[in-house]
N, C-alpha and C positions, 0 to 999 in steps of 0.2 A: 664118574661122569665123563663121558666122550667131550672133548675138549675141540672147537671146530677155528680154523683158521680164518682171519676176517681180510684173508689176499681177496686180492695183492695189496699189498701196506698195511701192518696190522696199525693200525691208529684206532679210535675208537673213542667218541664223541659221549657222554654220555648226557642228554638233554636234546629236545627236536622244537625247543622254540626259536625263535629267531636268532637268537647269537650259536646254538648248538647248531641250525643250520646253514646259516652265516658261512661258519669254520669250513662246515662240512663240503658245500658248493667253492671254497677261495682253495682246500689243499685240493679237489680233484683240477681245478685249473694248473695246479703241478702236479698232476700226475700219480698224487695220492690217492688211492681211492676207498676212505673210510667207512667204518661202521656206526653209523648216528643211532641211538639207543634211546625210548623216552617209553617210561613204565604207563604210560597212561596213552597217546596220539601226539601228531606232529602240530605244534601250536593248540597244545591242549590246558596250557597255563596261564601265566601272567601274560604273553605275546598276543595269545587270543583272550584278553580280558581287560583293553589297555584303550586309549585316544587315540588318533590318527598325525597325531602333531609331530612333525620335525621341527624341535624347537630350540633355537641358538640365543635366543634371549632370557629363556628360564636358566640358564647356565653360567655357572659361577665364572668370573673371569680369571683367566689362568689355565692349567692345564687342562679341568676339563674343557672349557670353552674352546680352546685348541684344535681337542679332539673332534669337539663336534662340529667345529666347521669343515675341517677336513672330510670328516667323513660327508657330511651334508654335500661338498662337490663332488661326493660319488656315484649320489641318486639322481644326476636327470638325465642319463645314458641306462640307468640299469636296469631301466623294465625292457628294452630292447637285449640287453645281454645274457638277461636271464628267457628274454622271448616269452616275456608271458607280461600281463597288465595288472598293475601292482598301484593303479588309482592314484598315481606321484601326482603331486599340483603344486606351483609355486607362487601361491596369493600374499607371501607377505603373512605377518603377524604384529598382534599388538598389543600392550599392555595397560587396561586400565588405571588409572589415578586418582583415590577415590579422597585423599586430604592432604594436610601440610605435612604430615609424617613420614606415609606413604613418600610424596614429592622428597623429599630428601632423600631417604633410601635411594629413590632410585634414580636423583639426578648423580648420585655419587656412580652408583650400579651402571648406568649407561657409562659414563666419563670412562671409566675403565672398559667396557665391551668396544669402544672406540677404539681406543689407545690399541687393543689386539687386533684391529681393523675389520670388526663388525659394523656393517655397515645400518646404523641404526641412531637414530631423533626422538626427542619431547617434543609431540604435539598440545598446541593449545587443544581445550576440547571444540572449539569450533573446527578446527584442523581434522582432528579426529573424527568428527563426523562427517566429515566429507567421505573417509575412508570407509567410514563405520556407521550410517545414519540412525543404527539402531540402538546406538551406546546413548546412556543419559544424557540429559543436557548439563544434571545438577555435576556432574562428576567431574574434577579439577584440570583435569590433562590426561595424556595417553601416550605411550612411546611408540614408534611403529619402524620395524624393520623389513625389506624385501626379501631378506634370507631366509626367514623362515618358511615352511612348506606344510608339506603332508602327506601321506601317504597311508594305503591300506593296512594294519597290522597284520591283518590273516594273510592278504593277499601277497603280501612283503614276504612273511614264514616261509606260505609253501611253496612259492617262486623259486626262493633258492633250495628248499628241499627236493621237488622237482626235477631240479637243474644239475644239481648234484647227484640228482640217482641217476638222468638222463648220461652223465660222463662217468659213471662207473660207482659211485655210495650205492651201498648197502643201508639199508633203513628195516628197525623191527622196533615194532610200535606194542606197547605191551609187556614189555620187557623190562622188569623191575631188577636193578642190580643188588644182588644180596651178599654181594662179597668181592675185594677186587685184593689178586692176586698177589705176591710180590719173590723176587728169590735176588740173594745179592745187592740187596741194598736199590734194587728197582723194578717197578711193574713187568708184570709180565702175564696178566690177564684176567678176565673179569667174568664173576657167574652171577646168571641171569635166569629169570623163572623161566626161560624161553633154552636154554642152555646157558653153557662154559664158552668163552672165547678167547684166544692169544691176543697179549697185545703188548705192544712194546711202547706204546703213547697211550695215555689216556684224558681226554681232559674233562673235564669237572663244569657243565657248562648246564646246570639240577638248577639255576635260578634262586628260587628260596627255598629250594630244595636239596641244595648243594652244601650246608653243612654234616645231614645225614649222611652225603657221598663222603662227605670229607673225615666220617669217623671211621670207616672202615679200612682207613692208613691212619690212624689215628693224628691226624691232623683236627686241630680244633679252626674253624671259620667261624669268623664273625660276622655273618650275614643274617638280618633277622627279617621276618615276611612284614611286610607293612602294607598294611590293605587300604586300595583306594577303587573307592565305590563310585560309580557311571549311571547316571540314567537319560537314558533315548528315548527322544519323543515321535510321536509322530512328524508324517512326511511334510515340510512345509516348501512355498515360494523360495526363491534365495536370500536369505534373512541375515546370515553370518558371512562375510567378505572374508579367507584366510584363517585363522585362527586369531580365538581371543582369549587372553589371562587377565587376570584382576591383580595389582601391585602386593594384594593378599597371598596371594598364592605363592610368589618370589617369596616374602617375606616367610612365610609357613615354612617350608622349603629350607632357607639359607637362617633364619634367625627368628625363631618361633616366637620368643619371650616378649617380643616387639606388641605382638597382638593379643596377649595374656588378660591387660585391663580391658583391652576395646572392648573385645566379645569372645570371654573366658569360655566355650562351648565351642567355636568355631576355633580355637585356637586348642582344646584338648584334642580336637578332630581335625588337627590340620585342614581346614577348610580353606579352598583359595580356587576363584572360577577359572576354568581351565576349559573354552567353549570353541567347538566345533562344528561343521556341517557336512556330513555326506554325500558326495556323489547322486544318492536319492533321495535327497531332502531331508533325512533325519537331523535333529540335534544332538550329541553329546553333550552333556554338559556333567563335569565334574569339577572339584573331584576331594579326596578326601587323602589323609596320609597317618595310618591308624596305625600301634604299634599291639595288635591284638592276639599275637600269637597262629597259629595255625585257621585263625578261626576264618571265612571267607563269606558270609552271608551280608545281607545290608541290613538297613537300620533304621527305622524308622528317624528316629531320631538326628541322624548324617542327613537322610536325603532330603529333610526339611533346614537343615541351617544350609546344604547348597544351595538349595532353589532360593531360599529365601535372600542369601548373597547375590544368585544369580538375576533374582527381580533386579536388585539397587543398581546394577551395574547397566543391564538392556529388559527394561520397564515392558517389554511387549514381548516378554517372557510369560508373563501373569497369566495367560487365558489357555495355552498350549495344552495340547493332553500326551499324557502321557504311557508308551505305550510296554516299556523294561524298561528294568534296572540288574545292573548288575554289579559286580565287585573281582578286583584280580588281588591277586599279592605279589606285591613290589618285592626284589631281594635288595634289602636296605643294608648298606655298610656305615660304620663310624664316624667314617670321613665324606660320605657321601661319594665315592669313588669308585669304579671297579677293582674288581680282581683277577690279574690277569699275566699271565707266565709260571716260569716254573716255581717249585714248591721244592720242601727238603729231602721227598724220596722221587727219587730222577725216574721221569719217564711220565712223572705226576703233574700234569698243568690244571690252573684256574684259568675258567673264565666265565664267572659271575660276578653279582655284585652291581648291575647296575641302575636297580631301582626303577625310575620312570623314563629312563635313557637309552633303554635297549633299543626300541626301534630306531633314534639316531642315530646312535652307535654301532649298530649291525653292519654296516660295509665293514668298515675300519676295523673293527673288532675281528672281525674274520678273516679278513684280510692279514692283519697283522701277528695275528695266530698262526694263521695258516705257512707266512713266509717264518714264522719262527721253527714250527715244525721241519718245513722243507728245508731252510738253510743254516738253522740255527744260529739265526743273527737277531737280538733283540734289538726291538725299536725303541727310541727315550724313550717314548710312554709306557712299554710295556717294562722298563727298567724299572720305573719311578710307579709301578702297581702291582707289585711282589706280595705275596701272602704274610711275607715277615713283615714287613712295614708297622704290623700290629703288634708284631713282641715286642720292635722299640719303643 
C-alpha cells in the first residue's frame, strides 16, 4: 500500500466530533496542519446526538468543575473566531428541587461550587419562578446560576471543523482506521479504508469509540458508550428561560444509589431532566444515562419515565407533541473524567472520555492538546488525566 504524507505536520486526529475538531482547529492556530480522520462524518456521533447546554452546575466540584469554567470563558468571543454562528446564549441555568433529600445534596453540592467561585444560589421556589414561571409551584426550591449557557452541538463541531480546514486540516470523512502503525517504540502511521498515512502524533479522539482505536497499540481504555436518549418537541412560544435540570439528574450523575428506593426505574435508566429550548422553539428534553453496550436506539420504556419526570417538574409539559426522539452514546470513564495526553507508546495521545461534557469542554480540550503537541508542555489537568491513572 502507497503510504501518503499528511504535510505539512504529520499529526493525525483520529475522530471529527467536537473534541477531534476542537484539536484539529487550536494546532493549525500553530501552524500545525493536521489530518482529522472520522470513519463515518464530521459530528456524525455522540456531538451530533447530545443537548445544547453549557453546564457548570452539573459538574463535580473540583477539577472537573475547574475545567469547565475555564473553558466556558472561552465561548462568548468564539463564534466570532471561528467566523461562523454557533447559536452561543448565556441565559443562566437552573436546578430543580424536588424534596428534603434532594435539598441536602445539593445545599452541600452548591456550598462547594461557591467555594471554587461559581457564581451560583438556592432559590426559594417562589424565587424560582420568577426566573422560571413554568417550573412547579409544588416543587421545594431551585439553584440558579448566570454561568451557565448554551450552545449549538452541530453548530459548535463544524465551526471548528471549518475553521481548521480553512487554515490548512486535512479532513476525510469515511475513513475507518484498521491499523495504526508503530517502529521503535513509537507511531509512525495509520491505515485507513480510504489509504495508509505517516504520522508521527496521533490522537485517539473515537469518543466511545476509542477503545477499539485504543487496541490496535494494544492499549486497553476504559471508556464504555453510555446512551442517553433526547426527545424534541414541537415548535413552541418561549417557555424555557436558559437551561433547566432536576436535583435528579446531579444525583444520577454523581451518586446513583440515592434514587434507587424513590423510583428503582428511573434510577436503572439514570433518569434526571436535563431541559432545553432552541433557537426555533423546539424542546429538548432529556435525558437518560444507560450503560447498554453498543446498542443506540430508544425505548419506549426511558422516554415515558422522562416525560413522566419531566410533567412533575414544569406541569405544562403535559399537552406538547411531540415530534423526535433520538439517542447518542456518551464515552463514560470510571472516574467520570477525561482522558487526555500521552500514553505508554510515544507519539500515542488520548483524548476521550468525556461523557456528557464534551461540548463544554471543547475549547479547553483543544486548546490544551493542541499547545501540548506544539510545545510539549503539559497543563495540570492534562497531568492529572493520564491513561495510567487507571492501572493505579
Amino acid at each position: 500500500m502507497n503510504i501518503a504524507r499528511t504535510q505539512p505536520g504529520e499529526v493525525v486526529i483520529i475522530g471529527a466530533g467536537v473534541i477531534g475538531s476542537a484539536i484539529a482547529y487550536y494546532l493549525t492556530k500553530h501552524g500545525i496542519k493536521p489530518l482529522l480522520l472520522d470513519q463515518c462524518d464530521v459530528c456524525s456521533g455522540s456531538s451530533g446526538a447530545c443537548d445544547k447546554a453549557i453546564s457548570m452546575q452539573s459538574k463535580n466540584p473540583g477539577l472537573h468543575l475547574s475545567m469547565a469554567m475555564e473553558s466556558a470563558a472561552m465561548f462568548p468571543g468564539l463564534g466570532e473566531e471561528l467566523d461562523d454562528d454557533i447559536d452561543y446564549g448565556s441565559s443562566g441555568g437552573m436546578i430543580a428541587i424536588e424534596n428534603e433529600q434532594q435539598m441536602a445534596i445539593m445545599e452541600n453540592f452548591v456550598a462547594r461550587q461557591q467555594a471554587l467561585g461559581l457564581p451560583v444560589d438556592l432559590l426559594s421556589i417562589e424565587e424560582a419562578r420568577r426566573h422560571q414561571p413554568a417550573l412547579s409551584p409544588s416543587l421545594l426550591a431551585s439553584t440558579y446560576s448566570p454561568a451557565d449557557a448554551e450552545v449549538s452541538p452541530l453548530k459548535l463541531t463544524f465551526g471548528f471543523a471549518r475553521a481548521a480546514r480553512k487554515l490548512g486540516a486535512i479532513i476525510h470523512t469515511g475513513a475507518k482506521v484498521t491499523d495504526i502503525e508503530s517502529s521503535g517504540g513509537r507511531v509512525s502511521g495509520v491505515v485507513t479504508s480510504k489509504g495508509a498515512f505517516r504520522a508521527d502524533i496521533i490522537i485517539n479522539a473515537a469518543g466511545a469509540y476509542a477503545p477499539f482505536i485504543g487496541r490496535l497499540v494494544s492499549l486497553e481504555i476504559p471508556i464504555k458508550p453510555r446512551r442517553g436518549q433526547i426527545i424534541v418537541t414541537e415548535a413552541m412560544p418561549p417557555t424555557i428561560f436558559g437551561t433547566l435540570w432536576s436535583a435528579r439528574y446531579i444525583v444520577a450523575k454523581h451518586t446513583p444509589d440515592l434514587i434507587r428506593q424513590e423510583d428503582p426505574q428511573a434510577a436503572e435508566l439514570g433518569v434526571g431532566l436535563s431541559l432545553g429550548q432552541t433557537q426555533e422553539g423546539t424542546l429538548l428534553i432529556g435525558g437518560t444515562r444507560e450503560l447498554v453496550g453498543y446498542d443506540s436506539s430508544t425505548t419506549p420504556e426511558a422516554l415515558s419515565t422522562i416525560l413522566r419526570h419531566a410533567v412533575n417538574i414544569v406541569p405544562g409539559l403535559k399537552n406538547i407533541h411531540i415530534i423526535r426522539v433520538f439517542s447518542g452514546l456518551r464515552p463514560y470513564t470510571p472516574d467520570g473524567m477525561p482522558i487526555l495526553g500521552p500514553t505508554e507508546l510515544a507519539g500515542f495521545l488520548m483524548a476521550a472520555g468525556h461523557e456528557g461534557d464534551g461540548i463544554a469542554l471543547a475549547p479547553l480540550t483543544g486548546k490544551m492538546m493542541a499547545d501540548y503537541v506544539a510545545g510539549g508542555i503539559e497543563s495540570p489537568a492534562i497531568q492529572k488525566l493520564h491513561l495510567e491513572r487507571f492501572a493505579q
